[in-house]
ZAROGU-803010 format. One record per residue: x, y, z of N, C-alpha, C, CB in turn. Coordinates in steps of 0.2 Angstrom, whole numbers, plus 5000, padded with zeros to 4 digits. Glycine has a CB too. Layout:
% ZAROGU-803010
((X Y Z) (X Y Z) (X Y Z) (X Y Z))
...
This chain:
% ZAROGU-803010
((4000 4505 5343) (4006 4505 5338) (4004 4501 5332) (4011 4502 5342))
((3997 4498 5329) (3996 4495 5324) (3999 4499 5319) (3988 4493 5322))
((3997 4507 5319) (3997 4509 5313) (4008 4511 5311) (3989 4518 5314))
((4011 4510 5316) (4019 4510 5316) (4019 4504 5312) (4023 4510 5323))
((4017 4498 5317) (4018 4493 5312) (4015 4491 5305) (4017 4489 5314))
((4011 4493 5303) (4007 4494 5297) (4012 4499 5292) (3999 4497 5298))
((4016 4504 5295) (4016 4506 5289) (4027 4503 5288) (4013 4517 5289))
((4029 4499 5294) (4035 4499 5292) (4033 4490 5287) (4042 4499 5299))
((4027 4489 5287) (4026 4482 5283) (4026 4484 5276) (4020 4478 5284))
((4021 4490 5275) (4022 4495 5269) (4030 4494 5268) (4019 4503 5270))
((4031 4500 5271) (4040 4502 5269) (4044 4495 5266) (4045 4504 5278))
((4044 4490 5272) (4046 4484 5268) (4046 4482 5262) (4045 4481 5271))
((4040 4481 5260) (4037 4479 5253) (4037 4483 5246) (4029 4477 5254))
((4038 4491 5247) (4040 4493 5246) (4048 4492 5243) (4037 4496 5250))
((4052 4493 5247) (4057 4491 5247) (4059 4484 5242) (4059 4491 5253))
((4055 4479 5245) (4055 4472 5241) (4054 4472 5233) (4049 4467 5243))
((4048 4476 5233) (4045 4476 5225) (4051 4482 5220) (4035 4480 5226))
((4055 4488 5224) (4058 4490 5221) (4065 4487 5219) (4057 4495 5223))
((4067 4484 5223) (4072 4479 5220) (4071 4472 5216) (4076 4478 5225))
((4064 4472 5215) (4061 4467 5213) (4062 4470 5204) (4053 4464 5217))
((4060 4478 5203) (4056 4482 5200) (4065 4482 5195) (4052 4490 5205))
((4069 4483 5199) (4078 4484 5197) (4079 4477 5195) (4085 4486 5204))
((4079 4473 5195) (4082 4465 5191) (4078 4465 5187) (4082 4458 5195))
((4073 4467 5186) (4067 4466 5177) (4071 4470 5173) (4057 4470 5178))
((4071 4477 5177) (4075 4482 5171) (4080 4478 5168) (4078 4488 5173))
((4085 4477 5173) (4093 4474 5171) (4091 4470 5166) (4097 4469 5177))
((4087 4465 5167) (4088 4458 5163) (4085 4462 5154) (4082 4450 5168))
((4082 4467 5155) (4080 4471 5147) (4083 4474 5145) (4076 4474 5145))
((4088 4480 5149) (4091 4487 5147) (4098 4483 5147) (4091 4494 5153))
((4103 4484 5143) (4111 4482 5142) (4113 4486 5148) (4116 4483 5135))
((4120 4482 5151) (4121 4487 5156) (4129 4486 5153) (4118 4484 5166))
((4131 4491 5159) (4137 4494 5157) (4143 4490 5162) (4136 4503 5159))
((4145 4488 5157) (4151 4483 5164) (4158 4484 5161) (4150 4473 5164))
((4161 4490 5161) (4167 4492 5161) (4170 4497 5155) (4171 4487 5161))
((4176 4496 5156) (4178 4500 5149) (4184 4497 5144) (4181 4506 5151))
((4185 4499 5139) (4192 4496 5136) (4195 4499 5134) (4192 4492 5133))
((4203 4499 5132) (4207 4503 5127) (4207 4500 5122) (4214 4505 5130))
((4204 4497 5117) (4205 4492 5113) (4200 4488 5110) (4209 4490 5114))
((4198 4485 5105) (4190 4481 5102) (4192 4479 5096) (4182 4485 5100))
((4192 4472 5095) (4194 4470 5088) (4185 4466 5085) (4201 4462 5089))
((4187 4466 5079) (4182 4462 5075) (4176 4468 5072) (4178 4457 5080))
((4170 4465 5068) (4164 4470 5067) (4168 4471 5060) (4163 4476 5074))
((4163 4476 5057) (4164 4478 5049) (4164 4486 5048) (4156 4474 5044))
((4163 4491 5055) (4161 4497 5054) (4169 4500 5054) (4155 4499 5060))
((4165 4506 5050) (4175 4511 5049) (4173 4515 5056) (4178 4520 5039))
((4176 4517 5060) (4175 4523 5066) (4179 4527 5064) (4178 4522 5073))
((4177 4533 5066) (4180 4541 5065) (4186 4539 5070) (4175 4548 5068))
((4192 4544 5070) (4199 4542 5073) (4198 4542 5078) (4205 4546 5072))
((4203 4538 5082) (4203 4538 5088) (4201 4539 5093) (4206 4540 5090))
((4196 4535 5095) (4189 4534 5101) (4194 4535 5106) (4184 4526 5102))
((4193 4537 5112) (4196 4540 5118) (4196 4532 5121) (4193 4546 5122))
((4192 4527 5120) (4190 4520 5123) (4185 4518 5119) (4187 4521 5132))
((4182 4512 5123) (4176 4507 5123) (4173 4508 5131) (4178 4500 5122))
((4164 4509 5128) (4162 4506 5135) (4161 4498 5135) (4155 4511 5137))
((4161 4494 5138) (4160 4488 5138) (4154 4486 5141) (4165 4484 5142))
((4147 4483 5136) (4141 4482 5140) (4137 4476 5138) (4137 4486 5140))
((4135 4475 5144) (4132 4467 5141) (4124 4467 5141) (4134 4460 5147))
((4124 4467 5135) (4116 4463 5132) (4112 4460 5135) (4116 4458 5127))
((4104 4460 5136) (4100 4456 5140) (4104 4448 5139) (4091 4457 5136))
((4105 4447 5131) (4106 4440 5129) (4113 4437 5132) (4106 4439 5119))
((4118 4441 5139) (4123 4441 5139) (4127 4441 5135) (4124 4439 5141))
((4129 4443 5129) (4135 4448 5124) (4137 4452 5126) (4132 4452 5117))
((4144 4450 5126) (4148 4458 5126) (4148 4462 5122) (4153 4459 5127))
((4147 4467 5122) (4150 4473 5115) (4154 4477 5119) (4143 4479 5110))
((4159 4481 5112) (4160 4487 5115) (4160 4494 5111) (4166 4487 5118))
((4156 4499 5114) (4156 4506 5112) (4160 4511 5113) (4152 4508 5114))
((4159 4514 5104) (4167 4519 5106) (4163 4525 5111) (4172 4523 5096))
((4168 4529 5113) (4169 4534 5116) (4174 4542 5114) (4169 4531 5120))
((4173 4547 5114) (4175 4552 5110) (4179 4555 5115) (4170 4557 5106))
((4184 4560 5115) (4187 4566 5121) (4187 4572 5119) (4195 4565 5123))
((4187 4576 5122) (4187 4582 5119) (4191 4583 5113) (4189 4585 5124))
C-alpha cells in the first residue's frame, strides 16, 4: 500500500501548493469585491448612464469603482 500512500501525499501537496499558487495571484491581480449604484470623485467624463460600478480592490488595497454598460 506504499504506492496509495505516496500518491495521496502527492494529492495533498498538490492541493497545498495550489492554494498557496491562489493567494500570490490575489495579492497581484485586483479582485473584484462587489458592486455599486453610484461613485463620486475622479476627473473622467463617462458616456451616460453606466448600468453600475464593479467595486475592486487593488493589490495596494484601494478601492475603485468600474463603470459598467446594459444593453
Amino acid at each position: 500500500m506504499a504506492g496509495t500512500d505516496d500518491q495521496i501525499t502527492y494529492l495533498a501537496s498538490a492541493v497545498k501548493n495550489l492554494g498557496l499558487l491562489v493567494q500570490a495571484m490575489k495579492s497581484v491581480f485586483p479582485q473584484q469585491t462587489g458592486t455599486a449604484t453610484t461613485a463620486t470623485a475622479g476627473a473622467a467624463a463617462l458616456p451616460a448612464t453606466p448600468a453600475g460600478f464593479i467595486v475592486v480592490t487593488l493589490p495596494n488595497g484601494t478601492l475603485v469603482k468600474v463603470p459598467f454598460y446594459g444593453d
